[in-house]
KEFI-174209 format. One line per field, with one value per residue (C-alpha): residue in three letters; z negated, x negated, y negated. Coordinates in steps of 0.001 Angstrom, whole numbers. Example, Ala and Ser with C-alpha at 12.3 -4.5 7.8 and 13.67 -1.06 7.14 Angstrom:
2
residuo	(ALA | SER) .
c3	(-7800 | -7140) .
c1	(-12300 | -13670) .
c2	(4500 | 1060) .
//
This chain:
374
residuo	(UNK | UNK | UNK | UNK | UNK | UNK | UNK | UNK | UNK | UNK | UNK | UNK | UNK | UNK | UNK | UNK | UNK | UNK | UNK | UNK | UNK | UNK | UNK | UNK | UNK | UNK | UNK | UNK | UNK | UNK | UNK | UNK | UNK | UNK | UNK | UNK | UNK | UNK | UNK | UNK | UNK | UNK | UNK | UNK | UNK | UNK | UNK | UNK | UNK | UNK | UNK | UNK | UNK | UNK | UNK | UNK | UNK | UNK | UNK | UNK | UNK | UNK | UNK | UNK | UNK | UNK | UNK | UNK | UNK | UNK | UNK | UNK | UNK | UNK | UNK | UNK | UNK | UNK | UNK | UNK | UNK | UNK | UNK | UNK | UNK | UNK | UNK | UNK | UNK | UNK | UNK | UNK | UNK | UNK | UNK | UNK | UNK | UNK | UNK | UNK | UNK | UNK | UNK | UNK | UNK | UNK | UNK | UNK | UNK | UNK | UNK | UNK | UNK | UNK | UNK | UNK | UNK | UNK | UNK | UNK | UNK | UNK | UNK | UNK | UNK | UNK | UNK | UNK | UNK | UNK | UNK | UNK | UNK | UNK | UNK | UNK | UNK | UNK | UNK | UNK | UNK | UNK | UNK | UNK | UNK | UNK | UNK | UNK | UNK | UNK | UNK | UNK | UNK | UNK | UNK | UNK | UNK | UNK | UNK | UNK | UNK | UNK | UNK | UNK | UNK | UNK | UNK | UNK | UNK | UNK | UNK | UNK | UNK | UNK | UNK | UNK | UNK | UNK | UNK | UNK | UNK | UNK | UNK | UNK | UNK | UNK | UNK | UNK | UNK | UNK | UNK | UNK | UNK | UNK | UNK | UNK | UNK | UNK | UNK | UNK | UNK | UNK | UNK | UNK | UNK | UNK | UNK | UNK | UNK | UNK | UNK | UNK | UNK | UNK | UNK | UNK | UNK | UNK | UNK | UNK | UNK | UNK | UNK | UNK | UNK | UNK | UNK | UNK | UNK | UNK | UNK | UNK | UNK | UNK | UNK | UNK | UNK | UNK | UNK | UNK | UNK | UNK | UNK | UNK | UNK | UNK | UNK | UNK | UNK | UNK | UNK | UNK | UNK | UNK | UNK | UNK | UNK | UNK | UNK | UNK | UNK | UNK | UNK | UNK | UNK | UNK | UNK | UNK | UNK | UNK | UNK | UNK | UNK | UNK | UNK | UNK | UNK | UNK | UNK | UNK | UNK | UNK | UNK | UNK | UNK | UNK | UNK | UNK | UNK | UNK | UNK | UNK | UNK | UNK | UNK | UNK | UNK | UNK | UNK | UNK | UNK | UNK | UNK | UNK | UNK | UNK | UNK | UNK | UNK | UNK | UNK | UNK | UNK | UNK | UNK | UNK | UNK | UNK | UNK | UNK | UNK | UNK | UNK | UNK | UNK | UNK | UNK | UNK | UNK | UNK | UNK | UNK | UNK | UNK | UNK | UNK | UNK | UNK | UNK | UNK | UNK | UNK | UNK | UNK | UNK | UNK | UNK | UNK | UNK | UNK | UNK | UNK | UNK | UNK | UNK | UNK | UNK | UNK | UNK | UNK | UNK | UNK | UNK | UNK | UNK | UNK | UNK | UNK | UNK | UNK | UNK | UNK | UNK | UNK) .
c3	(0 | 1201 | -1698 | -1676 | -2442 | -551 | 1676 | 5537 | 8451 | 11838 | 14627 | 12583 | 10509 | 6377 | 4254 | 390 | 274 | 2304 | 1557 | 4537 | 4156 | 6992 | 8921 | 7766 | 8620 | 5735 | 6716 | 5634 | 9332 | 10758 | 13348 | 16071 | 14341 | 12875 | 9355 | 6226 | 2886 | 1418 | 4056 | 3284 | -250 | 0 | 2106 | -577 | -3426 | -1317 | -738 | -4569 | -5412 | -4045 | 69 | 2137 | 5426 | 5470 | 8570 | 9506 | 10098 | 13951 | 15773 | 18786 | 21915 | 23728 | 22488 | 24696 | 22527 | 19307 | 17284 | 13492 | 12115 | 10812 | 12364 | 13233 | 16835 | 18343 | 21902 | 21174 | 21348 | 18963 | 15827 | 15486 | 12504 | 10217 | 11804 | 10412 | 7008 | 6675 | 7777 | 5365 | 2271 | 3186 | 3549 | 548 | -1725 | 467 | 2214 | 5673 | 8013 | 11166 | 13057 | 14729 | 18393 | 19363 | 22083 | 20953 | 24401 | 24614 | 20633 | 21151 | 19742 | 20845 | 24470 | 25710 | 27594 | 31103 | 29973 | 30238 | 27792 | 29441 | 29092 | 31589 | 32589 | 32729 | 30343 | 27942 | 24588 | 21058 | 19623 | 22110 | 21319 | 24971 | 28475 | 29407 | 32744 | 34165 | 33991 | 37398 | 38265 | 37894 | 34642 | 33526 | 34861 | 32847 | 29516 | 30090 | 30276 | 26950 | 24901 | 26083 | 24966 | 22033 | 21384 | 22394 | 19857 | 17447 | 17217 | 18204 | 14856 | 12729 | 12254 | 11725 | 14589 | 16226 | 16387 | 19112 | 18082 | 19758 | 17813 | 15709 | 19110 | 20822 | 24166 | 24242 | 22439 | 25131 | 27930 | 26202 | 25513 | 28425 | 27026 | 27513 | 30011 | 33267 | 35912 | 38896 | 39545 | 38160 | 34892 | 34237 | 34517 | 33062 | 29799 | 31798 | 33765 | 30430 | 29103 | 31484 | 29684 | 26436 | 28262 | 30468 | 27166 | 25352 | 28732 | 28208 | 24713 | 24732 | 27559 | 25575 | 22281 | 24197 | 22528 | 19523 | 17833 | 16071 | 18447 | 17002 | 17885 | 15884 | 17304 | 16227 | 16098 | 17055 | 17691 | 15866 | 18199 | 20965 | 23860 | 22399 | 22716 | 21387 | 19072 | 22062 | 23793 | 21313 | 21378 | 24752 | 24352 | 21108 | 23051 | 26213 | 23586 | 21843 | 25537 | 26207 | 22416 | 20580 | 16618 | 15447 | 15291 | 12574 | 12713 | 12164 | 12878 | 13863 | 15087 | 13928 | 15529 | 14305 | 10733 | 7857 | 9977 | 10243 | 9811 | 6105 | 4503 | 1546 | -1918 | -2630 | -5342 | -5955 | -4581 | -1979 | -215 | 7 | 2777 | 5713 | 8549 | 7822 | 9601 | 12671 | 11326 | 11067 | 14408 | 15642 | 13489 | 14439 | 18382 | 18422 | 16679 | 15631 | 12108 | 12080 | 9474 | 8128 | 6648 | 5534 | 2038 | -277 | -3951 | -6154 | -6412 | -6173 | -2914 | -1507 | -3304 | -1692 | 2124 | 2083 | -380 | 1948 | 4772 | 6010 | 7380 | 6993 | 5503 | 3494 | 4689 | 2487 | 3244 | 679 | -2364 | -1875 | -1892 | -4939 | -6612 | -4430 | -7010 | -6684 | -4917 | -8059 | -10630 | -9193 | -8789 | -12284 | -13508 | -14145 | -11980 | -12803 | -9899 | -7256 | -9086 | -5445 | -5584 | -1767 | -1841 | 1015 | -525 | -276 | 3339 | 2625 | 1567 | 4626 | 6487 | 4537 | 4883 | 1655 | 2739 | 1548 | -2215 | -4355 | -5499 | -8038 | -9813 | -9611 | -11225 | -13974 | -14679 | -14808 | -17214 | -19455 | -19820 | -20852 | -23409 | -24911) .
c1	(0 | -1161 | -1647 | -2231 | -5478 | -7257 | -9907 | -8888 | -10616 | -9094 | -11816 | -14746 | -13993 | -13369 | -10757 | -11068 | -7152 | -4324 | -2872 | -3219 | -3196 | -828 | -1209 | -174 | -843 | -2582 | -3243 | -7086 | -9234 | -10349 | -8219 | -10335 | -9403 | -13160 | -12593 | -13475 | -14944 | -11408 | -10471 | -13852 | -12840 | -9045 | -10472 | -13399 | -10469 | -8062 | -11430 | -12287 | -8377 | -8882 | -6787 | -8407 | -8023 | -7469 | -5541 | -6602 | -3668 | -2856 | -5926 | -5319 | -7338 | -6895 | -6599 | -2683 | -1319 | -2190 | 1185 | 892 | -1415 | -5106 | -4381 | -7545 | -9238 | -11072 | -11451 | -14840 | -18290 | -19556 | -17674 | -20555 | -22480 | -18473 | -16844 | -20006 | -19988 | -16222 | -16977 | -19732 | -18039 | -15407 | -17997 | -19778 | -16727 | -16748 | -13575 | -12731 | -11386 | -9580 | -8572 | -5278 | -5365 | -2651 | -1358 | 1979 | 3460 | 6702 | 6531 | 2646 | 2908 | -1106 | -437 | -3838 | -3382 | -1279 | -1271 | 2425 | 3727 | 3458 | 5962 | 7240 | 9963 | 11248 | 14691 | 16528 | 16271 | 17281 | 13511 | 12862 | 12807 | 12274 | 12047 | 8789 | 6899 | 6973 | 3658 | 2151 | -146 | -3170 | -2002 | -1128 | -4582 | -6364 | -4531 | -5721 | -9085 | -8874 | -7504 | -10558 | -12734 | -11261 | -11731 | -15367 | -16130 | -14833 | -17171 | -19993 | -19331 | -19039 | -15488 | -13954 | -11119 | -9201 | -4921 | -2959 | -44 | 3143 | 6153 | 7731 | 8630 | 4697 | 3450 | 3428 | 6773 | 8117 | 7272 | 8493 | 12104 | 14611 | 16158 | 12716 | 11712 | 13501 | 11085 | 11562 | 8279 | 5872 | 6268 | 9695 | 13007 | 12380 | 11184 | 7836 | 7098 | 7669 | 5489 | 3031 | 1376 | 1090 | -629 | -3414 | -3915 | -5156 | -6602 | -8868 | -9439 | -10625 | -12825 | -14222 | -15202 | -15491 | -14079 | -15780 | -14123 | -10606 | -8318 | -4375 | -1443 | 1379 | 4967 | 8485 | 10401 | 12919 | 13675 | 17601 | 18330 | 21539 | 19345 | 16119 | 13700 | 15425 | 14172 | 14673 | 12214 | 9599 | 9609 | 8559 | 5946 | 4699 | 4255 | 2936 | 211 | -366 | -1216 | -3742 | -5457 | -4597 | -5870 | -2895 | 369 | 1771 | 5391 | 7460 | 10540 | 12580 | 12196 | 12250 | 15675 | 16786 | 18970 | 18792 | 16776 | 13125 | 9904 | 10019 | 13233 | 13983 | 16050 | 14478 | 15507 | 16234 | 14559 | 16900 | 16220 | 12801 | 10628 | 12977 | 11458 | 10544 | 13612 | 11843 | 8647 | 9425 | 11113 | 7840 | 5977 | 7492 | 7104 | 2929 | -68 | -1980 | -1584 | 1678 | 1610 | 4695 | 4929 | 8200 | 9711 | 7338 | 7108 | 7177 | 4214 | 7039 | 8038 | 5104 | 3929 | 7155 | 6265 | 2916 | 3833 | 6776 | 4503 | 7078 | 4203 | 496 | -398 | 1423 | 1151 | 1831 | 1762 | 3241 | 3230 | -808 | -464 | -65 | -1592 | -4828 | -5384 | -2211 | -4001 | -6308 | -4022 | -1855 | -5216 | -5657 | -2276 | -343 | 2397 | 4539 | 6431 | 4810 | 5502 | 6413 | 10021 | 10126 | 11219 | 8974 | 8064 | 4520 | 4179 | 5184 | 2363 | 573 | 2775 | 1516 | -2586 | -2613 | -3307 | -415 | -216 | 2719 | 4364 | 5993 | 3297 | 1682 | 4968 | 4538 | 1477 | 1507 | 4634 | 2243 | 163 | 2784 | 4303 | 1315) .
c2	(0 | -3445 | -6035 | -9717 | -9883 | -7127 | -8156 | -8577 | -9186 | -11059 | -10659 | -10235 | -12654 | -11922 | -12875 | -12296 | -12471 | -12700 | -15689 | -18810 | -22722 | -22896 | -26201 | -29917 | -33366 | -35138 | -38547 | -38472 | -39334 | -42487 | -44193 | -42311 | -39060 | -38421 | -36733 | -38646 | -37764 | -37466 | -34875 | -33168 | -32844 | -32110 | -28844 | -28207 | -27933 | -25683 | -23637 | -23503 | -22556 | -19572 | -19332 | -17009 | -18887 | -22573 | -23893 | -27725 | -29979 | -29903 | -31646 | -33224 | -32238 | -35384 | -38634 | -38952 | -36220 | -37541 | -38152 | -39410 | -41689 | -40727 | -37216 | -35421 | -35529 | -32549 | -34284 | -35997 | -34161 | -37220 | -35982 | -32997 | -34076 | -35136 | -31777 | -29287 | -31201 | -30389 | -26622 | -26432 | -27576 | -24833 | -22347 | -23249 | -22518 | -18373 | -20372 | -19648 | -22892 | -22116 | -25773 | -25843 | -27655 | -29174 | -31630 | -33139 | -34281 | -35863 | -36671 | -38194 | -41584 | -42748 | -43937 | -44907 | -48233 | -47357 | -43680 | -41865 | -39806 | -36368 | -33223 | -30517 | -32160 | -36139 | -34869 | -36393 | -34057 | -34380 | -33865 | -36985 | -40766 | -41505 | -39636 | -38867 | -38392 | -34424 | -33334 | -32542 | -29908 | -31953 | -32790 | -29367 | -27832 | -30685 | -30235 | -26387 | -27097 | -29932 | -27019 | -25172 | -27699 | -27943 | -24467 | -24760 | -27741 | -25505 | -22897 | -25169 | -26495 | -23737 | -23208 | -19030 | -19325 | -21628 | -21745 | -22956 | -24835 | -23418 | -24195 | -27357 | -29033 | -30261 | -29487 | -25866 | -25362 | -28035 | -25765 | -22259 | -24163 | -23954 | -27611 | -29652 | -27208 | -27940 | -27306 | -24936 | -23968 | -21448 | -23241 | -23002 | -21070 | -17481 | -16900 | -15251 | -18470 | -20898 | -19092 | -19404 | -22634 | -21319 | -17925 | -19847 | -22354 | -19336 | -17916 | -21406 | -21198 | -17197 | -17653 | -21087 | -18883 | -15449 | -11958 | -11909 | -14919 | -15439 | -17241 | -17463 | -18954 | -20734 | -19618 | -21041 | -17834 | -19745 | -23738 | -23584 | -25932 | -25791 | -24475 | -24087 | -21405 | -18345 | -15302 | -13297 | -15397 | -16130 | -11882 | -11876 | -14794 | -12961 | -9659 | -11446 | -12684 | -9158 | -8185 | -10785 | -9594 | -12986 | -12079 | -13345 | -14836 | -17304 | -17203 | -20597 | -21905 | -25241 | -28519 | -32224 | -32032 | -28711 | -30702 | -28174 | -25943 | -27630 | -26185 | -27922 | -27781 | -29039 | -27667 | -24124 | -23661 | -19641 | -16706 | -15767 | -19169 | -18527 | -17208 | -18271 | -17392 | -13937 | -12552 | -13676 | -12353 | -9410 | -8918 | -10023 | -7576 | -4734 | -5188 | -6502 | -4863 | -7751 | -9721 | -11590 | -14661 | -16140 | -19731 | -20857 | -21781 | -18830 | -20530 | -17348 | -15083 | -11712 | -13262 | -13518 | -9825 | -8543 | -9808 | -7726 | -4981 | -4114 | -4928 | -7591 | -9461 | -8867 | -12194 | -15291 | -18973 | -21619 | -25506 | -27514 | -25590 | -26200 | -29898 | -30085 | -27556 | -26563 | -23965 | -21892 | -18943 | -18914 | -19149 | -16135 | -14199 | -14659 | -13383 | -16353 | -15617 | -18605 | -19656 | -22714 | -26137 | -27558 | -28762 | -28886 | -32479 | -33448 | -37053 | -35863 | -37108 | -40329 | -41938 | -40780 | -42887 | -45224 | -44826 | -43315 | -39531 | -37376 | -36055 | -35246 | -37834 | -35661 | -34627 | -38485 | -39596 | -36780 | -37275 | -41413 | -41204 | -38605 | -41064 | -43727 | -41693 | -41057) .
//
């Protein structure tokens, strides 16, 4: 029987446990998307409480497809000597850092002077705030080749494995969903041609890094949106990507758009709530052979023992619950099993919007009125 914190490996590389920072924005780069000190350090604490893979927030491969502010850029060869500091502090902690590339398309708010905002098709959509331009097939062939550069950077500077970012509504997901996906070439109509993209993006990246090196991909399950990508579809992508020997597959779900259905929803409260994408998970699991993640909604240490006891899903991603406490993984290892403090609230992205860097505001608030009473 599988247990949480056996030692893994993904493609050569080890993992003391099998729990995964899964991907979030934090707010912590310079303007041009070069990391900072704080960013250094917020990865340095998430490698000393105790995840066995840390996931970088989504890193844009060009600067057009950069979305929120003081996101991280992996589009310049010039951010070397910040990008192997980061990777070091990780490694010096026996962490493991995999960056997540990602261009966000249609929902890209950096629009280089007399740059358009690119997607597969020029549609009106209900994850859009304006229409965009259809992406030619110039444009498509160089996006390719920027995720393949991306991928190169990479492991030219010493990260363990790279993850496309499929789902939560940016570029990729656009093409794989038939309601931003309009086009009637090669690129669109079937489920086979949508997925095209997201196939000769990882075609890029694998051939950038060769065999020998982790390359993963982030999948919504499904968008829960009218006329979104489907869980029938995201099936056939996930298989189409067990063919081409992707490492693995961290299952999401849901769009900006999708109401009480996004990636981060809010109010979980009881057990039952929790973990709510591993119905799609575990559809996924049972039809490909490599490691399927799932993120979604785990904040008690028997839900997550539950996923890989049951062998639900080979590995447990967790996002917010690691904002604010870095040292969850830790304390679980050590046998307090209380449950996450995270109260899913979501005001810990908030200050990012703000040039803060994101934190909990909860625990800020808790803390500061400690102090008070004292």
């Amino acid at each position: 029987m599988s247990g949480l914190f056996d030692s893994t490996s993904i493609n050569g590389m080890q993992l003391r446990n099998r729990f995964v920072r899964s991907a979030t924005w934090e707010g912590m780069c310079d303007n041009d998307g070069r990391p900072t000190e704080k960013l250094v350090q917020c990865y340095r604490n998430l490698a000393i409480g105790g995840a066995g893979l840390i996931i970088t927030g989504y890193s844009f491969v060009r600067l057009d497809g950069k979305q929120l502010p003081s996101k991280m850029g992996i589009h310049r060869d010039d951010f070397a000597p910040e990008m192997k500091a980061l990777t070091k502090a990780v490694h010096d902690k026996q962490g493991r850092i995999c960056v997540q590339l990602v261009h966000a398309g249609a929902l890209s708010a950096s629009k280089p002077e007399q740059a358009r905002l690119l997607a597969p098709s020029a549609v009106e959509a209900p994850t859009y705030s304006t229409v965009p331009s259809e992406m030619t097939a110039k444009d498509i062939g160089e996006l390719v080749a920027a995720f393949g550069d991306g991928a190169r950077r990479a492991r030219e500077w010493g990260f363990d494995a790279v993850q496309l970012h499929a789902a939560h509504g940016y570029l990729i997901n656009q093409f794989l969903s038939p309601l931003t996906n309009q086009r009637t070439d090669a690129y669109g109509g079937s489920i086979e041609n949508r997925s095209r993209f997201l196939l000769e993006v990882y075609g890029a990246a694998r051939s950038a890094v060769g065999k020998d090196f982790p390359v993963t991909v982030k999948l919504n399950g499904s968008d829960f949106l009218a006329g979104g990508l489907t869980s029938d579809d995201a099936l056939f992508a996930a298989m189409a990507l067990a063919a081409e020997d992707v490492d693995a597959i961290e299952v999401s779900g849901g769009t900006a758009a999708s109401g009480d259905m996004t990636p981060v929803r809010t109010k979980i409260e009881r057990r039952e709530q929790e973990a709510y994408n591993l119905p799609l998970a575990g559809r996924i699991k049972q039809a490909v052979t490599c490691p399927v993640m799932v993120v979604g909604g785990v904040r008690s240490y028997e839900t997550a023992q539950e996923i890989i006891e049951e062998e639900k899903a080979d590995y447990v991603a967790l996002a917010r619950p690691l904002i604010r406490e870095p040292g969850l993984v830790r304390r679980w290892q050590e046998g307090d099993h209380a449950r996450a403090r995270c109260i899913s609230c979501n005001g810990c992205f908030k200050p990012g919007l703000k040039g803060s860097g994101i934190y909990c505001v909860v625990d800020k608030l808790e803390r500061e009125g400690k102090r008070q009473s004292l």
